[in-house]
C-alpha positions as CSV (number, residue, x, y, z in Angstrom):
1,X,0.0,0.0,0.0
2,X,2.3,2.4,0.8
3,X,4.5,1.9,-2.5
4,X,1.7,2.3,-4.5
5,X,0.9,5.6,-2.9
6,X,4.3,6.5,-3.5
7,X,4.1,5.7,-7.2
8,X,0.7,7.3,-7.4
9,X,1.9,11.1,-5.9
10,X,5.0,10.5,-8.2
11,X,2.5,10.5,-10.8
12,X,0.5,13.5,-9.8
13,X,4.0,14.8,-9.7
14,X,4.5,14.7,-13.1
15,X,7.3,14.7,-15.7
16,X,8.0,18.4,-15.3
17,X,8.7,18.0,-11.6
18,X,11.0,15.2,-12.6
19,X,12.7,16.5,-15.7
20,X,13.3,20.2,-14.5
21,X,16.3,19.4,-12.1
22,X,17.7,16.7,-15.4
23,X,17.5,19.1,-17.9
24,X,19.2,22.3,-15.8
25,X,21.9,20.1,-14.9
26,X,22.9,19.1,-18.5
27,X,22.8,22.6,-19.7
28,X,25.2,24.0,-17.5
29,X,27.2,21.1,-18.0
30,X,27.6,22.0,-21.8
31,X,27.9,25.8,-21.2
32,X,31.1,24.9,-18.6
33,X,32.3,23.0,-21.9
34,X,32.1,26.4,-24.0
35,X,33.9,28.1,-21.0
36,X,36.5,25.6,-21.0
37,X,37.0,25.6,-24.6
38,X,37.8,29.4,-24.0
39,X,40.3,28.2,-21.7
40,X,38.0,29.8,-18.8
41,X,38.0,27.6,-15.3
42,X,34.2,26.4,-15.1
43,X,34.1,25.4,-11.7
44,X,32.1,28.3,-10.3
45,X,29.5,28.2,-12.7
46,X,29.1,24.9,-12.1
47,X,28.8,25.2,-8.7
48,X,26.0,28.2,-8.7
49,X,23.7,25.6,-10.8
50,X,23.9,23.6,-7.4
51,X,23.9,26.4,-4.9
52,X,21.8,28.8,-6.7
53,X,19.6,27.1,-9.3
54,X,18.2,24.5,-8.0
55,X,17.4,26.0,-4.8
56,X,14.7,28.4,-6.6
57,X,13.8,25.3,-8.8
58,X,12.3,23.5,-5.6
59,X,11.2,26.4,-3.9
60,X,9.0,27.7,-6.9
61,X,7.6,23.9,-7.6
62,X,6.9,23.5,-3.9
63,X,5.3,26.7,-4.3
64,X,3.1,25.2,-7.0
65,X,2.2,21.8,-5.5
66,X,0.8,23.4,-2.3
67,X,-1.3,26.6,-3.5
68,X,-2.9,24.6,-6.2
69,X,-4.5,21.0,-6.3
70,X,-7.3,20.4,-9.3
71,X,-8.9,17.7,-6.6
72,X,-8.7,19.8,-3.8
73,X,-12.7,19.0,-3.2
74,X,-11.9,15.3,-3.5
75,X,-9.1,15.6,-1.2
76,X,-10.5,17.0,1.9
77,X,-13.4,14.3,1.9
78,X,-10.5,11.4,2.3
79,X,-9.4,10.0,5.6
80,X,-5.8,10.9,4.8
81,X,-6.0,15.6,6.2
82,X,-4.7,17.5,2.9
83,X,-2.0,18.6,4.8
84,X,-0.7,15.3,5.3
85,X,-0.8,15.2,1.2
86,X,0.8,18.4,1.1
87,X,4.1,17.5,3.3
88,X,4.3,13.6,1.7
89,X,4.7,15.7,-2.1
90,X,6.6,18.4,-0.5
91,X,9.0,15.2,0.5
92,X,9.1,13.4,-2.3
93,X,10.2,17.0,-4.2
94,X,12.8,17.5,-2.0
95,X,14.5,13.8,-1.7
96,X,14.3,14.1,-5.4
97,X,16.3,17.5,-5.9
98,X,18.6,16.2,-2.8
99,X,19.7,13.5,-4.9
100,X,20.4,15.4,-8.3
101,X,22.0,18.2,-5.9
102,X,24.5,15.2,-4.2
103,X,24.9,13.0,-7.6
104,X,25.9,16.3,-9.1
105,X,28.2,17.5,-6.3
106,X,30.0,14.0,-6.8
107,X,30.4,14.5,-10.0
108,X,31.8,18.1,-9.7
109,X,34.6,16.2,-6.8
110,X,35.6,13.6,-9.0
111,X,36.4,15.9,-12.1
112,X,37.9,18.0,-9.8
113,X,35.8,21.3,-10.7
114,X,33.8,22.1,-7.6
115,X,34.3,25.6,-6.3
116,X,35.1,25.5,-2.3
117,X,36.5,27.1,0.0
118,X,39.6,25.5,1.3
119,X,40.5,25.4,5.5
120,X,44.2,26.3,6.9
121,X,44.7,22.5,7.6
122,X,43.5,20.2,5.2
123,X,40.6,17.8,5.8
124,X,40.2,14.2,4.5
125,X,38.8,14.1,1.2
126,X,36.0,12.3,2.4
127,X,35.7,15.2,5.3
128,X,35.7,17.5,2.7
129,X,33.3,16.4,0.6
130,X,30.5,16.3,3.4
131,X,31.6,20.0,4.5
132,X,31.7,20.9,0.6
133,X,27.6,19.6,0.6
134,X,26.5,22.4,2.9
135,X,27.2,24.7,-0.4
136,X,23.8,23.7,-1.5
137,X,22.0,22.0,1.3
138,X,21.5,25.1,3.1
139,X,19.6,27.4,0.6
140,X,18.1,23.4,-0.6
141,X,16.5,23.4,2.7
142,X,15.6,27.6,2.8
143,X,13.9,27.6,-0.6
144,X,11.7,25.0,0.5
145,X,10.8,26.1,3.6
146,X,9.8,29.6,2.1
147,X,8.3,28.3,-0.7
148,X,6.0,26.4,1.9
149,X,5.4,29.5,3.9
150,X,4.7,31.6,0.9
151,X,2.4,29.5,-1.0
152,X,0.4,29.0,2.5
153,X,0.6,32.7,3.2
154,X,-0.3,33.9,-0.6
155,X,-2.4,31.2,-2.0
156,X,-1.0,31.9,-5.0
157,X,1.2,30.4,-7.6
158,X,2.5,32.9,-9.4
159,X,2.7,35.7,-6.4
160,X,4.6,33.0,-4.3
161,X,7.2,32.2,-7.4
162,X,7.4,36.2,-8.1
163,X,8.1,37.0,-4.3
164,X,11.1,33.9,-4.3
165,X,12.4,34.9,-7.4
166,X,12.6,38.6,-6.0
167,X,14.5,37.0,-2.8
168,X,16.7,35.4,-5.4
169,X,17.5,38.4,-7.1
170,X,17.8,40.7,-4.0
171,X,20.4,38.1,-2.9
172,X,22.6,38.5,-6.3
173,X,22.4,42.3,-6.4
174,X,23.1,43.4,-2.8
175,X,25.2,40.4,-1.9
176,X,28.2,43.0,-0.4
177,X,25.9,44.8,1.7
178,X,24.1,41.6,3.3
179,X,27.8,39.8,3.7
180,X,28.6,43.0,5.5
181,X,25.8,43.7,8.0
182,X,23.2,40.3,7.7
183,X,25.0,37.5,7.2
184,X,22.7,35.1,7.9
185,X,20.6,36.4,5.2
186,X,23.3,35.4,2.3
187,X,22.4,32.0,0.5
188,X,24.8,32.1,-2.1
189,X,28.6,33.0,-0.2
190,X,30.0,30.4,-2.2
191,X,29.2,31.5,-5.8
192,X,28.7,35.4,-4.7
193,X,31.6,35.9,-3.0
194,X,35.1,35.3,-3.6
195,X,35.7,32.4,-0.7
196,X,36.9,30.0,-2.8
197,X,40.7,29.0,-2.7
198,X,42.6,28.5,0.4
199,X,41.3,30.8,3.7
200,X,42.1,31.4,7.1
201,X,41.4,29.4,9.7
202,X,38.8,31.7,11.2
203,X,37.1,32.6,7.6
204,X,36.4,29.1,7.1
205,X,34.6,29.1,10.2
206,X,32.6,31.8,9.9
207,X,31.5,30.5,6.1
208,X,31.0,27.2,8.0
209,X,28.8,28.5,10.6
């Protein structure tokens, strides 16, 4: 029973939630091929498609899933609340752009063009590579959790996905001043800011924490 319920919100799901995160990934894989053939280093831009894209992806599609349901009616006359519907998609979104988000991050490692900052005193590679997953995981776990608030608070799908792609923007444009007086705010230090490379014991803390 509860595999086919999986298989039957995949379903409602639908390709586009499926093939959005497939098709961004192989797109800026081929522009980082231009770049390189321009003997340009790739590995930033490749890293903002994990930090930066995909984070707005999920938060505009959770967006979606929870201020709009064709069988709403039918929905709230089943045992199972709505909201319990709601969260079990929400899920199944993110577990889904978690696993592109870590595939690709593996990928990025073993080709040796992810864009990290680098502590005083080297870690383990395998140390590393966990650290080097918070890139992403954090604005992974932001987008969805405003794209949940948003969509509950607006009830709208194309006001929530205007507000988060405002958020996103604000984030790109006036990424000094929030690095210099609200750092928590910043999503995006490892793409926006130039961290990248060896650092100071202390600055790799602070982008850590």
């Amino acid at each position: 029973m509860f595999f086919e319920r999986m298989y039957y919100e995949i379903r409602l799901l639908g390709w586009r939630v499926i093939l959005t995160p497939l098709l961004i990934m192989p797109a800026y894989a081929l522009i980082a091929g231009l770049l390189h053939y321009r003997h340009q280093d790739p590995s930033r831009f490749l890293s903002s498609s994990l930090e930066m894209i995909l984070p707005v992806a999920i938060g505009i599609m959770v967006a979606t899933l929870v201020s709009h349901d064709p069988a709403v009616e039918l929905q709230l006359t089943l045992p199972i609340r709505f909201r319990t519907t709601t969260l079990l998609r929400l899920l199944l979104v993110f577990v889904w752009l978690f696993c592109v988000s870590l595939i690709g991050s593996a990928f990025l490692t073993i080709f040796h063009v992810s864009f990290l900052p680098q502590p005083a005193h080297a870690f383990t590679p395998v140390l590393q590579f966990l650290t080097g997953q918070l890139t992403w995981l954090v604005p992974l776990l932001w987008f969805t959790s405003a794209g949940l608030c948003i969509s509950v608070l607006f009830r709208s799908r194309s006001g929530s996905a205007s507000l988060l792609g405002g958020i996103w923007l604000i984030e790109i444009i006036f990424k000094d001043a929030i690095a210099l007086k609200a750092w928590p705010l910043l999503l995006f230090p490892t793409t926006l800011l130039p961290l990248a490379g060896p650092l100071p014991q202390s600055l790799f803390n602070e982008w850590l924490l």
